[in-house]
C-alpha positions in Angstrom: -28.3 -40.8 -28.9 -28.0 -43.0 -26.1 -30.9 -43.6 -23.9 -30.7 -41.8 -20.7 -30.4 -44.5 -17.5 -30.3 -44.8 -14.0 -29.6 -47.6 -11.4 -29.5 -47.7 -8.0 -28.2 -49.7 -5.1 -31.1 -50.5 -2.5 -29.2 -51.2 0.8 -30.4 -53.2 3.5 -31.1 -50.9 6.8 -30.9 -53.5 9.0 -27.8 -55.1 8.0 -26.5 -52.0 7.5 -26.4 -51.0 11.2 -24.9 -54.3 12.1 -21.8 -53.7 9.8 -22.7 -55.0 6.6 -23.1 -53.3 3.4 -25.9 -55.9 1.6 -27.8 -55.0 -1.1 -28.6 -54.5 -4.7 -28.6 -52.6 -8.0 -31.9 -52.0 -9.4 -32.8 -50.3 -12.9 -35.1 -47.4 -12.4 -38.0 -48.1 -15.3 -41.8 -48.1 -15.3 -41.4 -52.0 -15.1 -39.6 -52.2 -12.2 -41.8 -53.5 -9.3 -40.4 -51.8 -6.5 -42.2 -54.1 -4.0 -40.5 -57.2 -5.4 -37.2 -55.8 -5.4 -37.8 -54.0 -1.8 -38.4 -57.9 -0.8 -35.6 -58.9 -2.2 -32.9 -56.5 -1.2 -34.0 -55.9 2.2 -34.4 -59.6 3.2 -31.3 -60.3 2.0 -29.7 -61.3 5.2 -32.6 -61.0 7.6 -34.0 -64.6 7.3 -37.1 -64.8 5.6 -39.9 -65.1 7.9 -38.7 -61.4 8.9 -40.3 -58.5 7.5 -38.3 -55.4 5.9 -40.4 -53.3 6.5 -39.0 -49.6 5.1 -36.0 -50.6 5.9 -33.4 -49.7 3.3 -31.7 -46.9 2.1 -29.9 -45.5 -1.4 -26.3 -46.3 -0.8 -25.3 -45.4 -4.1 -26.6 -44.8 -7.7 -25.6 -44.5 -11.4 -26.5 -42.6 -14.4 -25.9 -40.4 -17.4 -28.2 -37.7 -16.4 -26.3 -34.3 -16.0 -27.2 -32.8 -12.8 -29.3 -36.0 -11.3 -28.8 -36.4 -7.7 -30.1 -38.9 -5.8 -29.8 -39.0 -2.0 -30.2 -42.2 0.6 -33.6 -40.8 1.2 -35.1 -40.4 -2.3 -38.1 -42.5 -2.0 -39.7 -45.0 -4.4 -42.1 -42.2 -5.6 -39.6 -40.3 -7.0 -38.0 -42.5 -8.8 -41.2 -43.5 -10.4 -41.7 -39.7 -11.1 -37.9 -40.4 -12.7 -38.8 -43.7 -14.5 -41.5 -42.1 -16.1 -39.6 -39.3 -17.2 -37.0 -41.2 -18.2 -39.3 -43.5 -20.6 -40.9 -40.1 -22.2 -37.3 -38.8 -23.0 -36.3 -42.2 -24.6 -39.2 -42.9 -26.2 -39.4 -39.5 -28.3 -35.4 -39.3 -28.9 -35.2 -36.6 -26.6 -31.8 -37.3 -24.6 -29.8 -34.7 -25.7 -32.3 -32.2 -25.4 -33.8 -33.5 -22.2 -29.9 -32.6 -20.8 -29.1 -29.7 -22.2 -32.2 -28.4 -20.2 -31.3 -29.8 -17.2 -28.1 -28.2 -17.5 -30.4 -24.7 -18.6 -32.4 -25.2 -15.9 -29.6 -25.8 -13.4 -31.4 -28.7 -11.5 -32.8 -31.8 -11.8 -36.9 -30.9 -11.3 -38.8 -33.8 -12.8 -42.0 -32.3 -13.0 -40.6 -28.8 -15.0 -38.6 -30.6 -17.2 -41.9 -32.9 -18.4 -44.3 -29.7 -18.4 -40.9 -28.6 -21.1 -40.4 -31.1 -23.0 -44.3 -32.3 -23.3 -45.4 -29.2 -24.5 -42.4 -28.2 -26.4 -41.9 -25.1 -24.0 -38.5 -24.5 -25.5 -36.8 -23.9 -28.4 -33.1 -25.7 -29.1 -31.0 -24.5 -31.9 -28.1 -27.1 -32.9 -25.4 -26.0 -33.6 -25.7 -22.6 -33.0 -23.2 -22.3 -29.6 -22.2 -18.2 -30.4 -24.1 -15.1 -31.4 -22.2 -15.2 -34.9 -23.5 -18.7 -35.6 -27.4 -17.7 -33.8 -27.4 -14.6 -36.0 -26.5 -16.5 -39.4 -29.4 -19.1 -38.0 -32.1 -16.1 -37.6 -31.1 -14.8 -40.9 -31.6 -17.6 -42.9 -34.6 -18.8 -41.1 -36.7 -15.6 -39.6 -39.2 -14.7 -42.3 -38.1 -11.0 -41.7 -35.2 -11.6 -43.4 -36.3 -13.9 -46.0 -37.2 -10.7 -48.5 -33.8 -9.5 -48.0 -31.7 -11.0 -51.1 -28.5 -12.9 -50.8 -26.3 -9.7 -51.3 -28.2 -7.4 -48.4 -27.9 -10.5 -46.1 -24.1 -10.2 -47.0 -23.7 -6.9 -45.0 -26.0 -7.4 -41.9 -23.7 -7.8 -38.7 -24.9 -11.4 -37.9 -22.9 -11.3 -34.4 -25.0 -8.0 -33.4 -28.0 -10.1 -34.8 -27.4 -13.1 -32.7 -26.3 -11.4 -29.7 -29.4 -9.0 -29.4 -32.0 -11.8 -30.0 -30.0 -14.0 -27.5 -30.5 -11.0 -24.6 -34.1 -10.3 -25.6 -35.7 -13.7 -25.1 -33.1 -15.3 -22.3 -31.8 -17.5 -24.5 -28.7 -19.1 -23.5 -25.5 -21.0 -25.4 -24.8 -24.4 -24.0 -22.4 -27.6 -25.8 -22.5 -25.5 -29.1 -26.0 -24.9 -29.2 -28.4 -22.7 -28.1 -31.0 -23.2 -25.8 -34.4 -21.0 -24.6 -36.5 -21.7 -22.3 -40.7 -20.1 -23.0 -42.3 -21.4 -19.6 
């Protein structure tokens, strides 16, 4: 698993509107001091008994978040909100789950995806991308099947299984594996 990233490229207002593209890339993490590099960036340029004032935009930004997007006006406190999320995900091994559920959840909302994955408000299935392959997963792990012995389980329709549990609880199949949101 790698750990999920993002960096963005602060660009100087000022300079900006006078033709020059000056600037640059900052890590988004709980340690980044985001008055510093404001300083830094947005002097860049200006001459340093200047102030920056709010002064600088987003110009461009990188990542290996599915769905992530970042405009020139996504302020500082959101991409705290997004460094702190970011440090939950790594911390707890989370990456692939954190974006398959971005992917589930069809947008990038911080603050749902947290509430998710802190409360364990989902359940993720690996390897289990088809109702064939959900249904042989149920059967050998639902306890209302575990009385059933090996040559009953034999004849149960595990597609029929898998398909009617994945309709019932809005379950969804996503990169092979299967994915349910509960809140």
């Amino acid at each position: 698993m790698k750990d999920l990233y993002v960096r963005v490229y602060l660009t100087n207002m000022r300079k900006y509107n006078e033709g020059q593209l000056i600037g640059g890339w900052v890590d988004v993490s709980t340690d980044t001091d985001w008055s510093k590099e404001l300083k830094n960036f947005c002097r860049i340029g200006i001459g340093k008994d200047d102030t920056f004032g709010e002064e600088y935009f987003i110009s461009d930004y990188e990542t290996n978040i599915n769905y992530l997007n970042i405009s020139e006006y996504t302020t500082i406190s959101e991409l705290e909100n997004i460094a702190e999320f970011l440090e939950f995900v790594n911390q707890n091994y989370l990456q692939d789950i954190a974006n398959e559920l971005i992917e589930a959840i069809g947008d990038m909302d911080i603050d749902r995806l947290t509430e998710l994955l802190e409360n364990e408000k989902y359940i993720y299935i690996a390897d289990a991308g088809d109702d064939e392959k959900l249904g042989e997963y149920i059967i050998e792990n639902n306890e209302l099947y575990s009385s059933l012995s090996d040559d009953i389980k034999r004849y149960l329709d595990r597609e029929a299984i898998g398909r009617d549990y994945c309709i019932n609880n809005g379950g969804i199949y996503q990169s092979g594996n299967y994915i349910e949101l509960l809140g």
